[in-house]
C-alpha positions as CSV (number, residue, x, y, z in Angstrom):
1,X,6.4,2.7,38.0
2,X,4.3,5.9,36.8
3,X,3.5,6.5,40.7
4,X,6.7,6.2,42.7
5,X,9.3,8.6,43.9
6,X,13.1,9.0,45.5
7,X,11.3,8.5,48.8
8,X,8.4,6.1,48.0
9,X,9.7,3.4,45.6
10,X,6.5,1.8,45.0
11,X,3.0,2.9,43.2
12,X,1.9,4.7,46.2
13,X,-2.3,5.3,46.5
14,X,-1.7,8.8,47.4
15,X,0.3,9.7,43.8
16,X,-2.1,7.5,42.3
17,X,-5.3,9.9,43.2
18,X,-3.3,12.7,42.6
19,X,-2.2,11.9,39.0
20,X,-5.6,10.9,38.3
21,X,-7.6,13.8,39.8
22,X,-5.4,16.6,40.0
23,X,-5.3,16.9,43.1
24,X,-5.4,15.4,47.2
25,X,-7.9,12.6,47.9
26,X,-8.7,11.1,50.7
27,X,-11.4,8.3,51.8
28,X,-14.4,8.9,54.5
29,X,-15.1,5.5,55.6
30,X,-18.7,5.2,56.6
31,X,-20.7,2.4,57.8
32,X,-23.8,0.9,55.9
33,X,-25.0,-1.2,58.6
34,X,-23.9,-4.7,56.7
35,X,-23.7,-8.0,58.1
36,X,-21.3,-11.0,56.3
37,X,-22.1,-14.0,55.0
38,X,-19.4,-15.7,57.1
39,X,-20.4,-14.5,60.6
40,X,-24.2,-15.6,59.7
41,X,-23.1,-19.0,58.0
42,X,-24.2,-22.0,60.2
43,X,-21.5,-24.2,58.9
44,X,-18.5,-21.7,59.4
45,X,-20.2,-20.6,62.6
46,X,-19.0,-16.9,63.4
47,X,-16.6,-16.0,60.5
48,X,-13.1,-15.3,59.8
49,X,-11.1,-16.2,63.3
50,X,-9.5,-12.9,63.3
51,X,-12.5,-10.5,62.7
52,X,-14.1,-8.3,65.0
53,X,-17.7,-7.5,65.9
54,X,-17.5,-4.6,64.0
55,X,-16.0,-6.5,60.9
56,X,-12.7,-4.3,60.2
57,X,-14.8,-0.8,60.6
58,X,-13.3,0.1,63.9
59,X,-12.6,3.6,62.0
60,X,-15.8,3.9,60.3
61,X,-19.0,6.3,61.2
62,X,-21.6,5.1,63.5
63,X,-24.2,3.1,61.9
64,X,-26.7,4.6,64.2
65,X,-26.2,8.3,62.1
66,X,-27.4,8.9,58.8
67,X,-25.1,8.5,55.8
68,X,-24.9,12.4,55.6
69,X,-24.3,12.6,59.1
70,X,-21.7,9.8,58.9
71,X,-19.5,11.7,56.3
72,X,-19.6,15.2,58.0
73,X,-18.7,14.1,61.1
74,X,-15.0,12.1,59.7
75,X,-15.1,14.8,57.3
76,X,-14.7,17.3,60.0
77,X,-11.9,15.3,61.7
78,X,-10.4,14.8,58.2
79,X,-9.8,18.5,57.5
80,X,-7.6,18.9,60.2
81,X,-4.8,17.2,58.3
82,X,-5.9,17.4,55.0
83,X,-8.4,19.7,52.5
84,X,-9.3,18.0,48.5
85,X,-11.6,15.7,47.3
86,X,-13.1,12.7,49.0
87,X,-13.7,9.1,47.9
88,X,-16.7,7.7,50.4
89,X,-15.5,3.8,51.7
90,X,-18.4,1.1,52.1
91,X,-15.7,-0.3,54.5
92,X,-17.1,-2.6,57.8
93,X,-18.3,-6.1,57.3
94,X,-19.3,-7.7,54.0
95,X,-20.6,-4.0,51.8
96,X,-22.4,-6.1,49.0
97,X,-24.3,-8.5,51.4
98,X,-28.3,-6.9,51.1
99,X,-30.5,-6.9,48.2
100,X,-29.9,-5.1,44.9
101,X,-32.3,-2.7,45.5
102,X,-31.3,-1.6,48.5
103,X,-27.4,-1.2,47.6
104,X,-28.4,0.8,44.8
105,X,-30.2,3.3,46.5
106,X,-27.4,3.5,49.6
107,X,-24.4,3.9,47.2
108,X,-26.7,6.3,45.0
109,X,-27.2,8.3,48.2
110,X,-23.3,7.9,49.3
111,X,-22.3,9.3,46.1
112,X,-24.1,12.5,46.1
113,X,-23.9,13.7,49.6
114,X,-21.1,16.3,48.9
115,X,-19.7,17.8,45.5
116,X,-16.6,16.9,46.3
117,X,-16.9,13.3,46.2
118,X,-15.0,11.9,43.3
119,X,-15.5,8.3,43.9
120,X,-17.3,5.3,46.0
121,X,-14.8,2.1,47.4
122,X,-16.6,-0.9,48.6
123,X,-14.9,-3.6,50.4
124,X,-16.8,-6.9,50.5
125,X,-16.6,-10.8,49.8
126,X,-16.4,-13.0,46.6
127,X,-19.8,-15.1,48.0
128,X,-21.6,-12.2,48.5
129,X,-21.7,-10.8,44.5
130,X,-23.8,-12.2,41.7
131,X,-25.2,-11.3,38.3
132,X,-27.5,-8.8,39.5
133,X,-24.8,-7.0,41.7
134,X,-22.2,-7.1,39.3
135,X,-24.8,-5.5,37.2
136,X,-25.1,-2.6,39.4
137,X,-21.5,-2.2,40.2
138,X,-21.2,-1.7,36.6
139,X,-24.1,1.1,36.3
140,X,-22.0,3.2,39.5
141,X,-18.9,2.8,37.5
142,X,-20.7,4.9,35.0
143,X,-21.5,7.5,37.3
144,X,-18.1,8.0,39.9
145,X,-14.7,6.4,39.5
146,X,-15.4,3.2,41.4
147,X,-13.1,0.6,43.6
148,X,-14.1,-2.9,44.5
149,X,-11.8,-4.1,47.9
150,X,-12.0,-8.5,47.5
151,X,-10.5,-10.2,50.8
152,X,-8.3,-12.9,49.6
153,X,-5.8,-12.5,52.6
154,X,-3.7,-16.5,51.7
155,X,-4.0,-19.2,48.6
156,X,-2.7,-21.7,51.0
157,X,-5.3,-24.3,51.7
158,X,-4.3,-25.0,55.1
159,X,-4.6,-21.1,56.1
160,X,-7.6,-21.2,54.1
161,X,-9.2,-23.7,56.7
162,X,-7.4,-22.6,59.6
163,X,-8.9,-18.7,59.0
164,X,-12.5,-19.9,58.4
165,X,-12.4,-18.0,55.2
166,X,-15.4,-19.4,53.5
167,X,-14.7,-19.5,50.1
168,X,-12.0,-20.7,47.8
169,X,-9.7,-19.2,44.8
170,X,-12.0,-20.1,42.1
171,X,-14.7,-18.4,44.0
172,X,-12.1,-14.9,44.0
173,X,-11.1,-15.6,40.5
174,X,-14.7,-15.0,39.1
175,X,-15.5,-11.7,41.1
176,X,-12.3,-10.3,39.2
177,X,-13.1,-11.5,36.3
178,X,-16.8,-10.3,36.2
179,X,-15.5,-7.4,37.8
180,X,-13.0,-6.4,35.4
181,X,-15.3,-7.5,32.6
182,X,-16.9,-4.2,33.1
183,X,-14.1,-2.1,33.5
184,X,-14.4,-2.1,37.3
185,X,-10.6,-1.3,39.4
186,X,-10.0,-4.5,42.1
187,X,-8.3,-3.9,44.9
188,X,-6.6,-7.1,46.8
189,X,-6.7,-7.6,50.3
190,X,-3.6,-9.8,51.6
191,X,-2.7,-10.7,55.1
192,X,0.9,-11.8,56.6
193,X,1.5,-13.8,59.5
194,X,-0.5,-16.5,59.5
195,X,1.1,-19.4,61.6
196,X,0.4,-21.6,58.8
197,X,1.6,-19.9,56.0
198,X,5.2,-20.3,55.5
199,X,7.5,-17.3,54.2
200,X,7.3,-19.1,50.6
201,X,3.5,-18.7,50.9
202,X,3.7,-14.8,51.2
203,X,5.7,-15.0,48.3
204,X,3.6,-16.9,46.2
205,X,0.4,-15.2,46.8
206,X,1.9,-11.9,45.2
207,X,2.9,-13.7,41.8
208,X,-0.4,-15.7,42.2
209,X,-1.9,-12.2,42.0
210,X,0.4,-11.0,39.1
211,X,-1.3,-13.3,36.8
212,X,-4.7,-11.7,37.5
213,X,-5.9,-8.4,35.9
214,X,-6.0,-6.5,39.3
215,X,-5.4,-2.6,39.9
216,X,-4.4,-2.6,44.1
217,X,-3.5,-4.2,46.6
218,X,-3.5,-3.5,50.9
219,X,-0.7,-6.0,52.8
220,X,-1.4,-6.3,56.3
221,X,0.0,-7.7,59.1
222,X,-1.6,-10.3,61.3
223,X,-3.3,-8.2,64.0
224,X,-4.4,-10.8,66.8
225,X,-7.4,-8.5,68.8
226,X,-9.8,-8.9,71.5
227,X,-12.8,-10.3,71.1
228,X,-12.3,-12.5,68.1
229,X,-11.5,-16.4,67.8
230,X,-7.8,-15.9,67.2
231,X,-7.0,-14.1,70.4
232,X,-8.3,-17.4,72.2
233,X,-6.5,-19.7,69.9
234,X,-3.4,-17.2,70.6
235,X,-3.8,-17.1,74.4
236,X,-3.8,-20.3,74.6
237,X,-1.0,-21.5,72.4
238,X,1.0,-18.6,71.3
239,X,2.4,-18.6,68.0
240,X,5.2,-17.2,66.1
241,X,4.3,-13.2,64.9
242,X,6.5,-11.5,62.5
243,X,9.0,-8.8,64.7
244,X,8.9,-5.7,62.8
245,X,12.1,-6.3,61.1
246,X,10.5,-9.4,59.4
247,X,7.7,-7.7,58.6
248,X,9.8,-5.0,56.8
249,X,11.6,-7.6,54.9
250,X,8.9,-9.5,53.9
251,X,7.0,-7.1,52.4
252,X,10.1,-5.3,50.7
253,X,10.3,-8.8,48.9
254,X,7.1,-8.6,48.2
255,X,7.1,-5.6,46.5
256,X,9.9,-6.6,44.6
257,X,7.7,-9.2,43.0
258,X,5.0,-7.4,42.8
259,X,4.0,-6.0,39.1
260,X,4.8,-2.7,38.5
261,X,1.8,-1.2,37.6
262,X,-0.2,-2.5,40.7
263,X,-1.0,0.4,42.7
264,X,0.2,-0.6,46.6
265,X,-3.1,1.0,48.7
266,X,-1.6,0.0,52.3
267,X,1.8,-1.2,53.4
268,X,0.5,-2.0,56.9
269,X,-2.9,-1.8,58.7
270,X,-4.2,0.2,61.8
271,X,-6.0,-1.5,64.9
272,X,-7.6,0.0,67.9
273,X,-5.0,-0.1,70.8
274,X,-7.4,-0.7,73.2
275,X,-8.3,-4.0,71.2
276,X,-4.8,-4.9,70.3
277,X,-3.1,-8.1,71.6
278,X,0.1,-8.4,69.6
279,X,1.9,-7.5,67.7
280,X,2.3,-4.1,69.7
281,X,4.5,-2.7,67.1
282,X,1.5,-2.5,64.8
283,X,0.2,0.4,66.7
284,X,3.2,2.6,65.4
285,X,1.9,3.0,61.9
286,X,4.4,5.5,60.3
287,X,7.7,4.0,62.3
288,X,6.5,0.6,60.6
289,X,6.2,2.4,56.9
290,X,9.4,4.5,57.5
291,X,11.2,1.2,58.0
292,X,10.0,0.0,54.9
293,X,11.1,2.7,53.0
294,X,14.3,3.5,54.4
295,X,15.5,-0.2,53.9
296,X,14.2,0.2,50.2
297,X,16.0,3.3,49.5
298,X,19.6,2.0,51.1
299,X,19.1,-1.3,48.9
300,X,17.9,0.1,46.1
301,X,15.0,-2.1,45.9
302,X,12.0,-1.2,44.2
303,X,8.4,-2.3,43.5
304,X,8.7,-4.9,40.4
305,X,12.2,-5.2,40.6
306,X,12.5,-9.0,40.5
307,X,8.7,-9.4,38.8
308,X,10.1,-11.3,35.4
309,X,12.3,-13.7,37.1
């Protein structure tokens, strides 16, 4: 509960970084030019049904510039809401998925293109980490404060299937484990909305998570886009999608559950508008988090409030 406040009453990322460094942080996402595992599997043909071509790095730089040129450019943009220190984001596609060699010298590169880089995130896969890359996750955690972003988005089997996912929970539970074994800060990926998870399911992937040694956590909403195998399965047969007042709720239980020392990266996710199918309310990023917090503040509800029972 070290990093919430009257307004915010759960471990925000933003306190978090601040506590921690003294001062604002914010990420450059830039884009490495990775492939996934998923998309190029021949058995799951094309990945995870709701993933895009550009494999959730619709705000990332252009993999056509330079590294360098990458992180001026958002840098730039960046500045003209905030000034501090900057963590550089391995964030489209699957960010561990080439050869050891050639991830250590791209994240050696990403980490000393400015001074005021204080740390390297990396989203990627469970599948696509082994001894040798676990090995050289742990020789960058020597040299920045490091973040490793798993996709886990449901445990339930049937969403599992139904997703395309590609790997199980066993699979998950041994990249946090080998991750933490070397001191190494896990953040979760989790995804509500799935027509075959049930509201008990979103539930009981947060205290399925409270019983593994994990740092963060990003709760998203379903975003059905353009362009991606759930859009046709949508636009075919709609489904059910979470108004935002359900949304709101859900994750205001969730937090409740949620341990108290997990540090909450994302409350809800951004999508391009021009990719967006539903649900529209998505788009209004800060109206959604407002909501949240509002409705937490007037019940007194708080992150970890209802953990130990």
């Amino acid at each position: 509960m070290e990093y919430m406040t009257k307004e915010k009453r759960y471990n925000t990322l933003n306190a978090f970084y601040r506590h921690k460094f003294g001062e604002k942080v914010f990420k450059i996402p830039l884009n490495g030019g990775f492939s996934c595992p998923n998309k190029e599997s021949k058995t799951l043909k094309g990945g995870c049904i709701y993933c895009t071509e550009s494999g959730s790095g619709d705000f990332a730089g252009d993999k056509n510039d330079s590294l360098k040129e990458q992180y001026n450019k958002i840098l730039q943009m960046m500045n003209n809401k905030w000034n501090g220190k900057t963590i550089v984001y391995f964030q489209a596609n699957t960010n561990t998925y080439k050869p050891v060699d050639e991830l250590r010298i791209m994240f050696d590169e990403a980490i000393s293109l400015s001074e005021d880089i204080v740390g390297l995130s990396i989203a990627t896969r469970c599948d696509a980490l082994d001894e040798a890359k676990y090995n050289l996750l742990g020789e960058l955690s020597k040299k920045t404060y490091l973040q490793i972003e798993l996709g886990l988005q449901s445990i339930n089997d049937e969403t599992i299937s139904f997703m395309n996912r590609g790997h199980n929970k066993e699979c998950f539970e041994r990249a946090v484990k080998e991750l933490r074994k070397r001191e190494i800060d896990v953040v979760v990926h989790i995804i509500n909305g799935f027509p075959t998870d049930s509201y008990q399911d979103s539930l009981n992937i947060i205290k399925y998570l409270n019983t593994l040694d994990i740092q963060g956590i990003k709760i998203h909403m379903l975003h059905v886009m353009r362009q991606t195998k759930l859009a046709k399965i949508y636009l075919e047969k709609p489904f059910k999608l979470f108004s935002l007042n359900e949304y709101r709720d859900l994750v205001i239980d969730q937090l409740e559950l949620l341990n108290s020392n997990i540090i909450v990266h994302r409350i809800t996710g951004d999508s391009p508008k021009h990719l967006l199918i539903e649900p529209q309310w998505t788009l209004k990023k800060f109206i959604v988090m407002n909501e949240i917090d509002k409705k937490m503040r007037e019940t007194n509800s708080y992150q970890g409030k209802k953990t130990t029972l």
